[in-house]
C-alpha positions in Angstrom: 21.0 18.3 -23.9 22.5 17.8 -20.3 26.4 18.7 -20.6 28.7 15.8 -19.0 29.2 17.5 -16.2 25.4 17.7 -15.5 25.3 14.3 -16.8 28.5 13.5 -14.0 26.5 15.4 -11.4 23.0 13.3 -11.9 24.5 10.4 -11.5 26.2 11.3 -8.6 22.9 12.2 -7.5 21.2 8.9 -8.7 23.9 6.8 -6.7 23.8 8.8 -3.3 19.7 8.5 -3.6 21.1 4.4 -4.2 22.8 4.6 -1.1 20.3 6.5 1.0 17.9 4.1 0.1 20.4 1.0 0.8 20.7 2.2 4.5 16.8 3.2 4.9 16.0 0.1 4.1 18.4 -2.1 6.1 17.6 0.0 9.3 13.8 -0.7 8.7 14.2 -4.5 8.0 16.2 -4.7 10.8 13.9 -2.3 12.9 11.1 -5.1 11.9 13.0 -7.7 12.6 14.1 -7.0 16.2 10.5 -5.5 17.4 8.4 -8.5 15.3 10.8 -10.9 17.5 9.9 -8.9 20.5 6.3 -8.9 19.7 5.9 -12.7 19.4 7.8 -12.9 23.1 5.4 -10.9 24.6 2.4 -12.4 23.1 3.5 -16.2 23.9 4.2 -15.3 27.6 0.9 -13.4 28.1 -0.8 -16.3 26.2 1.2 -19.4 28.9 0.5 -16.7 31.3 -3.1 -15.9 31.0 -3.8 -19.8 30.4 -1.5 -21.2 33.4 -3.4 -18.4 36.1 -7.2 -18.6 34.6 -8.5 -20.0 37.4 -6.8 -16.9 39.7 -7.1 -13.9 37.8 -9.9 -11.5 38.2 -12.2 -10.0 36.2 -9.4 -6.4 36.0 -6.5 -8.7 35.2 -8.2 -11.1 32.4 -9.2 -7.6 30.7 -5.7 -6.4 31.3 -4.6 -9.7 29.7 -6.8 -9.4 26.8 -5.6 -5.7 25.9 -2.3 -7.0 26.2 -2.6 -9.3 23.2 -4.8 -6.6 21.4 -2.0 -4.3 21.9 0.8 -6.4 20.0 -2.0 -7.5 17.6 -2.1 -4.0 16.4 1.8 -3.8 16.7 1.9 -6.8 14.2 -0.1 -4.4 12.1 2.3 -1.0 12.3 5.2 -3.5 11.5 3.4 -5.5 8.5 3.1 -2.1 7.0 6.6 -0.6 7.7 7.8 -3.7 6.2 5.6 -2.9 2.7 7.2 0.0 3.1 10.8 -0.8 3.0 10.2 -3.2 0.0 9.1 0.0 -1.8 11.7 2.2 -1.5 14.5 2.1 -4.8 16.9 0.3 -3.5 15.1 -2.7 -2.7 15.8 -4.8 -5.4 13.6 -3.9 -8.4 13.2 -6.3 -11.1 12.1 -3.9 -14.0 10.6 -5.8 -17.4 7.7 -5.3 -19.1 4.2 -6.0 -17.2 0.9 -6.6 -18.6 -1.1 -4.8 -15.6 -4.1 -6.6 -16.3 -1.9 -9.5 -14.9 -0.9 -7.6 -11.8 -3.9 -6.6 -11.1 -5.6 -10.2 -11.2 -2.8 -11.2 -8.8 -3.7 -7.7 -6.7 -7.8 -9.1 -6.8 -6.6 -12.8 -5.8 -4.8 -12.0 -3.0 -7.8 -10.0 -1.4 -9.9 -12.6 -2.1 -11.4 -13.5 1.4 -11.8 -10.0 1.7 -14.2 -9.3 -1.5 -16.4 -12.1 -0.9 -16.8 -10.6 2.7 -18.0 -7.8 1.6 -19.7 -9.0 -2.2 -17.0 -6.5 -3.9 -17.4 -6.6 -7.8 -14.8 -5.3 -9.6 -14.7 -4.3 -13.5 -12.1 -2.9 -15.6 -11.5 -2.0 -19.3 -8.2 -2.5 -21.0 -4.8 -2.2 -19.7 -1.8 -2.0 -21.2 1.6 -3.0 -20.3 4.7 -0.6 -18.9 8.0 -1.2 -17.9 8.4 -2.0 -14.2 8.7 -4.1 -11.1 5.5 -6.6 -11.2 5.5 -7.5 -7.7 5.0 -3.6 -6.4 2.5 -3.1 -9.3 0.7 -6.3 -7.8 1.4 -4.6 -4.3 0.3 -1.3 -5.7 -3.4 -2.2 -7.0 -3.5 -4.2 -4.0 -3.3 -1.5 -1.8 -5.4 1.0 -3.9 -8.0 -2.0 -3.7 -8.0 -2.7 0.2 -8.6 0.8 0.3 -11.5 1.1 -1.8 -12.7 -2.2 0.9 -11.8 -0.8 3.9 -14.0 2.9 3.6 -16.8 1.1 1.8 -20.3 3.1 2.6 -23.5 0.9 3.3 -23.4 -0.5 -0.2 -21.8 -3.5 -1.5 -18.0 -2.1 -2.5 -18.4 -1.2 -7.2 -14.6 -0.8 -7.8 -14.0 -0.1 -11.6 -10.6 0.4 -13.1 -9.5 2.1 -16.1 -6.5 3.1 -18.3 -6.3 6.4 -20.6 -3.6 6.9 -23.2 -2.3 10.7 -23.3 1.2 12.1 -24.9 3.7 10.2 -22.4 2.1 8.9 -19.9 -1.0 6.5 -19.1 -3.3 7.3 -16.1 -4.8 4.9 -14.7 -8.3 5.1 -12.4 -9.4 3.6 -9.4 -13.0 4.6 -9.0 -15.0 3.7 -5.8 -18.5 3.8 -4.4 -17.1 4.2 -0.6 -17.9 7.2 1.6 -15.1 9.0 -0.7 -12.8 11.8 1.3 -13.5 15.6 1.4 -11.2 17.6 -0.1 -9.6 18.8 2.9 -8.0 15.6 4.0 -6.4 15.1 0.5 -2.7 16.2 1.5 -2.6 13.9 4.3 -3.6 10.8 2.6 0.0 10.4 1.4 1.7 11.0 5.0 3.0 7.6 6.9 0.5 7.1 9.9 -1.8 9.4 9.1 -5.2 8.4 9.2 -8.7 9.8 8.8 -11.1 7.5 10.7 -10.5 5.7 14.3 -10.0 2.1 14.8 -13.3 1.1 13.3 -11.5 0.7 10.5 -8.3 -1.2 10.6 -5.2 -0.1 9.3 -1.9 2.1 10.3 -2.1 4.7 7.5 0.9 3.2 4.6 -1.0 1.8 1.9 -1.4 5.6 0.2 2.2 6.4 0.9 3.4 2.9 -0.2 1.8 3.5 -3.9 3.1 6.7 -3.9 6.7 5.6 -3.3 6.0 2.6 -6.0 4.8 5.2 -8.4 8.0 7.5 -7.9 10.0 4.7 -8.4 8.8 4.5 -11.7 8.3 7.7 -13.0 5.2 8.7 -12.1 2.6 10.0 -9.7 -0.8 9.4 -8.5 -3.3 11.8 -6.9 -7.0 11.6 -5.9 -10.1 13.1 -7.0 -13.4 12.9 -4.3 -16.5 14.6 -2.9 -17.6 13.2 0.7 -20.3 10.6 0.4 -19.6 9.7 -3.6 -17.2 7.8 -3.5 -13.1 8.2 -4.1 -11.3 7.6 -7.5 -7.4 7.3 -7.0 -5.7 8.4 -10.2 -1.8 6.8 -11.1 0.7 7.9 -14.2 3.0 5.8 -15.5 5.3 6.3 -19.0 4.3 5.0 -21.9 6.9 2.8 -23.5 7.6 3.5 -26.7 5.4 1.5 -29.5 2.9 0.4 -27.1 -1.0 0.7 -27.1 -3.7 -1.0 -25.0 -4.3 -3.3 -26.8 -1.2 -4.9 -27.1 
C-alpha cells in the first residue's frame, strides 16, 4: 500500500499533469484558432482575387493561384488534426461513464460513411463489451483506427474486422486490415505527431496514431501494432476491465 505521503506526492503529481494539460491545450485551441482565421483570409482573397483578374492572368500566375488555395487546403488539414489532438489530451473535459463500444464504434462506422461506400469497405466485428470512459474519444478513437485501415488500403476492396478478448485485467481489442500493412521497421514512428510513411498520395498529416494513443493513455491503457508489408495491419488497444463485466453484457 502507498503510504500518505506517496499517496500526497501522486496527487501532486496527478494535478500538475491537470495543469500541464490545461495550458497545452489552451495554447493549441488558441494556436488553431488564430491560424484557421488566417487561413480562411487568405483563401477568400486569393479566391476575389483569382476571379476579379481571370481574364489578365497568365498561364504561371493562374498555377500560382491554384497552389495557393492547395496550400491552405492542406493547412486546413494540419489544423483539423492539431485540433483532434487537443481534445485528446486529459484535461479536455472527459466525461467518463460506462460505454457499450459496440455503440462507439457504430457512431465511429457512421461518420465515415461516404468514405466506405467509396471504397466498398465491409466491416465485421464480434462482441464488445463495455468500459468505463469518455464515449466521444472512444467514437474518435475507432474512427481514426478505421480511416486508417481506408486510407493504406492495397488494390482490394478495404475487409476491416474488429474483435475483443477478455484476459486478467484488461480487454484488447483488434483492428485487423487487408491494406498494404507496415514493415516492421516503421512501427516506432507510427505514434510520432507528423510523421508519416507515404507522400501525398495519400492524404493525411500523421495524428490519427498518436491521437489513439493519447486517448488510450488517458484511460489506462495502450495500443500497439502487429504487421508484415503486403498483409495487411492489425492495430491492437487495452483497456481495464471493470469489475463484474463480460462481453456479453
Amino acid at each position: 500500500m502507498l503510504s500518505e505521503t506517496s499517496s500526497d506526492e501522486v496527487q501532486r503529481l496527478r494535478h500538475e499533469l491537470d495543469r500541464c494539460g490545461r495550458e497545452t491545450k489552451q495554447l493549441l485551441d488558441g494556436i488553431v484558432h488564430d491560424l484557421r482565421a488566417a487561413e480562411r483570409g487568405i483563401r477568400t482573397s486569393a479566391e476575389i482575387l483569382s476571379i476579379g483578374l481571370s481574364k489578365t492572368l497568365n498561364g504561371d500566375a493562374k498555377a500560382a493561384f491554384l497552389h495557393l488555395l492547395e496550400e491552405t487546403t492542406k493547412m486546413d488539414l494540419v489544423l483539423t488534426g492539431v485540433s483532434s489532438y487537443s481534445i485528446s489530451l486529459p484535461a479536455a473535459g472527459f466525461r467518463f461513464g460506462r460505454v457499450p463500444m459496440e455503440i462507439a464504434l457504430h457512431s465511429a462506422v457512421a461518420s465515415l460513411d461516404a468514405e466506405m461506400r467509396q471504397s466498398e469497405a465491409v466491416i465485421s466485428h464480434g462482441e464488445l463489451p463495455g468500459v468505463s470512459g469518455d464515449a466521444e474519444r472512444f467514437t474518435l478513437l475507432f474512427r481514426n483506427l478505421i480511416d486508417n485501415a481506408l486510407k493504406y488500403r492495397s488494390a482490394e476492396a478495404p475487409r476491416i474486422e474488429i474483435q475483443a478478448d477478455q484476459k486478467v485485467e484488461d480487454w484488447v481489442f483488434s483492428v485487423q486490415d487487408n491494406g498494404i500493412g507496415i514493415d516492421q521497421k516503421y512501427w516506432d514512428c507510427l505514434f510520432t505527431p507528423f510523421k508519416r510513411l507515404h507522400g501525398a498520395e495519400i492524404p493525411g498529416v500523421g495524428l490519427g496514431l498518436v491521437i489513439c494513443r493519447r486517448i488510450l493513455e488517458t484511460h489506462g491503457g495502450r495500443i500497439w501494432i502487429e504487421s508484415k508489408g503486403g498483409r495487411g495491419a492489425r492495430f491492437l488497444f487495452s483497456l481495464p476491465i471493470e469489475t463484474g463485466t463480460s462481453v456479453s453484457e
